[in-house]
C-alpha positions in Angstrom: 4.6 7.1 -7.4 1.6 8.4 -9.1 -2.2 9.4 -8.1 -5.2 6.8 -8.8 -8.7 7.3 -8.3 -9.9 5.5 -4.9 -12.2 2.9 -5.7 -16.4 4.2 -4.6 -18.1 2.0 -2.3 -18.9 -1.9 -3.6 -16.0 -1.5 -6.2 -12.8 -4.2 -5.0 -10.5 -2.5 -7.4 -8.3 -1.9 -4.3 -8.0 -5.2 -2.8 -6.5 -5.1 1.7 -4.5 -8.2 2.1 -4.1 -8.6 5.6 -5.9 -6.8 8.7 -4.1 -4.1 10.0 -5.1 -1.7 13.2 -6.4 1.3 11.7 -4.7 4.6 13.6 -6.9 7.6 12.8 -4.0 10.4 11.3 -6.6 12.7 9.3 -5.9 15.4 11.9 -2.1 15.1 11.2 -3.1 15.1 7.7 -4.9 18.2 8.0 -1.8 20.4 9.6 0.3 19.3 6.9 -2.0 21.1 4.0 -3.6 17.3 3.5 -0.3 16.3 1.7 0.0 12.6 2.0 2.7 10.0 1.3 2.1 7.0 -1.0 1.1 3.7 -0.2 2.4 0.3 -1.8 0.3 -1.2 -4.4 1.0 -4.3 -6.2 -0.2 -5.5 -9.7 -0.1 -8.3 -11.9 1.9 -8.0 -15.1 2.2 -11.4 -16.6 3.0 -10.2 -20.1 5.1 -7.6 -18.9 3.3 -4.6 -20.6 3.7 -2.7 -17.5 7.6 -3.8 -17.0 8.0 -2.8 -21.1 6.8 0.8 -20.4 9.1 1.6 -17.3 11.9 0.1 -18.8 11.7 2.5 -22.1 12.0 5.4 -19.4 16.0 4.5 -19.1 16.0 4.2 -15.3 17.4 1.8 -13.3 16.7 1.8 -9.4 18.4 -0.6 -7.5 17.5 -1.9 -4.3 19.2 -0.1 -1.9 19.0 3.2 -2.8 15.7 5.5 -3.2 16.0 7.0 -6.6 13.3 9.6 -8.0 13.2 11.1 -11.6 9.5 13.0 -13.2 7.6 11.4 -15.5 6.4 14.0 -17.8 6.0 12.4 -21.1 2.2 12.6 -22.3 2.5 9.7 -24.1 4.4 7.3 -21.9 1.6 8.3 -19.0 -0.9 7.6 -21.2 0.5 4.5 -21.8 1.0 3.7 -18.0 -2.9 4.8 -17.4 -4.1 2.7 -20.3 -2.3 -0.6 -18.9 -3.6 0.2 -15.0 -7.3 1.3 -16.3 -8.6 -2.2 -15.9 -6.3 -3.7 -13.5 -7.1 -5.5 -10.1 -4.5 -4.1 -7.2 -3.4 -5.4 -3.4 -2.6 -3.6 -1.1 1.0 -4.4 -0.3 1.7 -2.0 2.9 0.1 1.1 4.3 -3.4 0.0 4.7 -4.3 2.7 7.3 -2.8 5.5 4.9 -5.6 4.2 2.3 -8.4 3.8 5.0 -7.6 7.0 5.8 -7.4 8.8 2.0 -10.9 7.3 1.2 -12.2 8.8 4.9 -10.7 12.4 4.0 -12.3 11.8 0.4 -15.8 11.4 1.9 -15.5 14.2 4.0 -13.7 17.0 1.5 -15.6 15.6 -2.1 -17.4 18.4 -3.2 -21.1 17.6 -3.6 -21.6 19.1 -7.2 -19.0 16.9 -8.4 -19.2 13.2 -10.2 -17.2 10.4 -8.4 -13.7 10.9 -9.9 -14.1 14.5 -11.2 -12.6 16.2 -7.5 -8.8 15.8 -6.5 -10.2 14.8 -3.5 -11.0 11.2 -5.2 -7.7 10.9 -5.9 -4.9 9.4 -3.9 -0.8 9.1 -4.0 0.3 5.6 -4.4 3.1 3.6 -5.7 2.6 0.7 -8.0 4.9 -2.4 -8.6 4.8 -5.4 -10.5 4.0 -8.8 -8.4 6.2 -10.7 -10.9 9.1 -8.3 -10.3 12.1 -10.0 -9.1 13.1 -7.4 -6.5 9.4 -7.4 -4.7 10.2 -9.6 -1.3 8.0 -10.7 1.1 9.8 -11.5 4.5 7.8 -14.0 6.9 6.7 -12.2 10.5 7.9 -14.1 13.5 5.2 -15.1 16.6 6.5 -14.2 20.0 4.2 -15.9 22.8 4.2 -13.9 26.0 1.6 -13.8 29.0 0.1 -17.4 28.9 -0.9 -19.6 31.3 2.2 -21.9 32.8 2.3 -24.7 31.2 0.3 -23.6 28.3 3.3 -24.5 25.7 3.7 -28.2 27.1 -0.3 -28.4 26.6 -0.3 -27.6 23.2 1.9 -30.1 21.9 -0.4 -32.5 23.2 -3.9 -30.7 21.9 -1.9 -30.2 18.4 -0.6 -34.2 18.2 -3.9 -35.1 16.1 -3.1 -32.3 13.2 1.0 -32.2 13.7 3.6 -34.2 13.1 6.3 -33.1 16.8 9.2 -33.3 16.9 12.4 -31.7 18.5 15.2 -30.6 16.7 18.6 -29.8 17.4 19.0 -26.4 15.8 20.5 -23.7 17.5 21.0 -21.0 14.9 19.0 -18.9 12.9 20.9 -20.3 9.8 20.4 -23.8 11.1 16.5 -23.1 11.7 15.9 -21.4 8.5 17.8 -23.7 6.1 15.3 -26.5 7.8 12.5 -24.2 7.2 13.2 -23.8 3.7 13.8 -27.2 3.3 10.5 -28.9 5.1 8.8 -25.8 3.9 9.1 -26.6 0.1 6.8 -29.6 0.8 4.2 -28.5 3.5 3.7 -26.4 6.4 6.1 -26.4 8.7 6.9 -24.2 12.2 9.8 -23.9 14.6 9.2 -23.2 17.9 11.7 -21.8 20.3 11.2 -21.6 24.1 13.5 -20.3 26.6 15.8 -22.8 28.4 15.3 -25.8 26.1 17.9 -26.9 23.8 17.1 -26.7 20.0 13.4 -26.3 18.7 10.6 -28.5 18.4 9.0 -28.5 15.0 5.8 -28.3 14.1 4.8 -30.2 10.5 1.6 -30.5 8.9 -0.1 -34.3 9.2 -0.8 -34.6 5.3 -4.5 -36.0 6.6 -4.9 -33.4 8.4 -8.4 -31.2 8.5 -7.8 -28.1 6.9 -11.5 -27.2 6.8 -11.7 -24.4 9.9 -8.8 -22.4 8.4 -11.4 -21.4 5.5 -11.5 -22.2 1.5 -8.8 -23.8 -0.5 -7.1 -20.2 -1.2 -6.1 -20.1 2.6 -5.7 -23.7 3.7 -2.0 -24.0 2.8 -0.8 -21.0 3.6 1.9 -21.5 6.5 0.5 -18.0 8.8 -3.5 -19.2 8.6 -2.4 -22.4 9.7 -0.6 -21.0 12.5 -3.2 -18.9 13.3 -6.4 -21.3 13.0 -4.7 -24.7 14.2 -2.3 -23.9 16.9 -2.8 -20.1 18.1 -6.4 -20.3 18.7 -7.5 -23.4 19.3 -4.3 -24.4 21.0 -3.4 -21.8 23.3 -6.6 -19.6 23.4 -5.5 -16.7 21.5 -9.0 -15.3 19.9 -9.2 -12.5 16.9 -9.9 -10.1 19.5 -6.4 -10.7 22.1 -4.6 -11.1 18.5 -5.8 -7.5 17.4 -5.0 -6.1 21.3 -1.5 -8.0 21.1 -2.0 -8.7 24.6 -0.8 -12.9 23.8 1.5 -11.5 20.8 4.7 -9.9 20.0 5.7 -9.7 16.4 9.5 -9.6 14.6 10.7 -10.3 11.2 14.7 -10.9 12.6 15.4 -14.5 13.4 18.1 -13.2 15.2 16.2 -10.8 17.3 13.3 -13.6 17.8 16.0 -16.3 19.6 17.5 -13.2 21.2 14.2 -12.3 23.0 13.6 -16.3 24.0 17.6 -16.4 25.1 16.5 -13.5 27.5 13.2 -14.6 28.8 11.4 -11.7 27.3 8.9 -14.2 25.7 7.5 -17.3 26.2 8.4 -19.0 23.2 8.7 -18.1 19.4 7.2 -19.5 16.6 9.9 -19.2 13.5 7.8 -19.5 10.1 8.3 -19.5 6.3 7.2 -16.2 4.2 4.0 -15.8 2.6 4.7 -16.2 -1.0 3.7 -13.0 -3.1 1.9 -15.5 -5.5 -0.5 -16.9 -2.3 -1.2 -13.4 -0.9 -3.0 -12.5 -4.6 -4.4 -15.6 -4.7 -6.1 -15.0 -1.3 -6.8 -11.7 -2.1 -8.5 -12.2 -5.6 -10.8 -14.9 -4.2 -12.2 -11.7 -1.7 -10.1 -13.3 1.5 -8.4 -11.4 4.1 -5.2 -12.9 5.8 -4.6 -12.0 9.8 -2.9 -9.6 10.9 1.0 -9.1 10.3 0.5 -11.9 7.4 3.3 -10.2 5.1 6.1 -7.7 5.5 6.8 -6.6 2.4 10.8 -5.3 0.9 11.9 -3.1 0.0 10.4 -0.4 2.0 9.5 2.9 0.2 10.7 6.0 2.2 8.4 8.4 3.6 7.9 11.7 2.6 10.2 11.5 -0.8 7.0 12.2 -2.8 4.2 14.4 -1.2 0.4 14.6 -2.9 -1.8 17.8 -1.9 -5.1 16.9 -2.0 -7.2 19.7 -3.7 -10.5 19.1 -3.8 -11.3 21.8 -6.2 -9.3 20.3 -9.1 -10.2 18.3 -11.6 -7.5 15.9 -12.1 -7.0 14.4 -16.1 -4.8 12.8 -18.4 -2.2 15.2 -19.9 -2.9 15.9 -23.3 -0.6 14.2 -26.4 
């Protein structure tokens, strides 16, 4: 973890990947001395200069457990600084932690101060490579609840002309995600589970089919946009608005606990996806797009309150000297 200068208004340096609910916690903020915990940040690192400079620290961390050492080298921050200064970041998880850093940066910046020259400018994040091995992105599981009857049998019929239906006989999460994998390595493909039918009906992209509502080329194949813009709307009525409310919409990211909560009646129906690859959701993000909400669920998780930033806004935050 490590404090970065929030980007001023009109600069992207900062890039949101996926629209998120904003929950307002600068009073909670506030009571605790406005010490906040870091949000996720990834980066690309294609020629590894970043990965070269962490790895001279000596540290492993492995994936399970949550491992901190200090940093206190002048020269290896430096370095660190120097290889970030120019660098384009996403968001990877805690968007309303960073909406609400640059709202209590606007509101504590002092007013004699230049744009970067008050702690309040800064903010606590972590950063990690996009091309590191151990970054995951799970896929986030649709849960269909409070349609219309019927509403499911309709849509296979309004989605014929952009799908290719079929039912399956799966049964098992391992069973439904080993087909996943496989149609998925070749297009877009869904699983949908509903309560008292036997096995799934899947959902495959038609390879003629028009791709043009879901938005530019950065978008079009990505497996959550398509749910979104070619069966969710369109096919069951479920506008931006009810998707933001969650009043059509459950999420999970457990197979298990998605045929669970179908096996129970709970839901109407599941749809059972494929990840978002890390590679798409920079893609998207460095062409300026936004991906719905609950797009990526990024692993491993970092655990909160491990490293705390106060925010001063009477310092002046620098470089430490060689």
């Amino acid at each position: 973890a490590c404090r970065a200068e929030l980007p001023q208004e009109g600069l992207a340096r900062m890039m949101p990947q996926h629209r998120q609910p904003v929950h307002d916690t600068r009073d909670l903020l506030r009571l605790e001395a406005c010490e906040a915990p870091p949000e996720a940040q990834s980066s690309r690192d294609v020629q590894h200069r970043l990965a070269r400079i962490v790895a001279q620290l000596g540290k492993a961390v492995d994936d399970v457990r949550h491992r901190l050492w200090v940093v206190s080298d002048p020269a290896t921050v430096n370095d660190l600084a120097a290889v970030m200064a120019k660098k384009q970041v996403m968001i990877a998880d805690g968007h309303h932690r960073y909406e609400t850093m640059v709202g209590l940066r606007d509101e504590l910046r002092l007013a004699d101060r230049a744009p970067g020259e008050s702690g309040a400018d800064w903010g606590t994040v972590f950063f990690a490579r996009a091309e590191d091995p151990g970054l995951l992105v799970l896929p986030t599981h649709r849960l269909v609840k409070n349609l219309p009857a019927g509403a499911l049998a309709d849509l296979r019929k309004k989605a014929a002309a952009t799908f290719t239906i079929t039912d399956g006989p799966e049964e098992t999460t391992a069973a439904i995600e080993a087909r996943l994998a496989e149609l998925g390595a070749k297009t877009v493909a869904l699983a949908l589970k509903e309560p008292g039918r036997s096995g799934v009906t899947w959902f495959v992209l038609r390879p003629d089919a028009d791709l043009s509502p879901l938005g530019p080329p950065a978008l079009q194949g990505l497996d959550v946009t398509v749910l979104h813009g070619l069966l969710l709307g369109p096919g069951l009525g479920i506008d931006k608005e009810a998707m933001a409310k969650q009043t059509f919409l459950a999420y999970t990211h457990d197979t298990d606990e998605a045929l669970a909560r179908v096996g129970k009646g709970e839901v109407q129906g599941a749809f059972l996806m494929n990840a978002t690859k890390v590679d798409q959701v920079l893609a998207a993000c460095e062409a300026g797009f936004v991906l719905p909400q609950k797009s990526t669920y990024f692993q491993p998780k970092l655990a909160t309150g491990l490293v705390m930033g106060k925010i001063d806004p009477n310092e002046r935050p620098g470089l430490p000297r060689s």
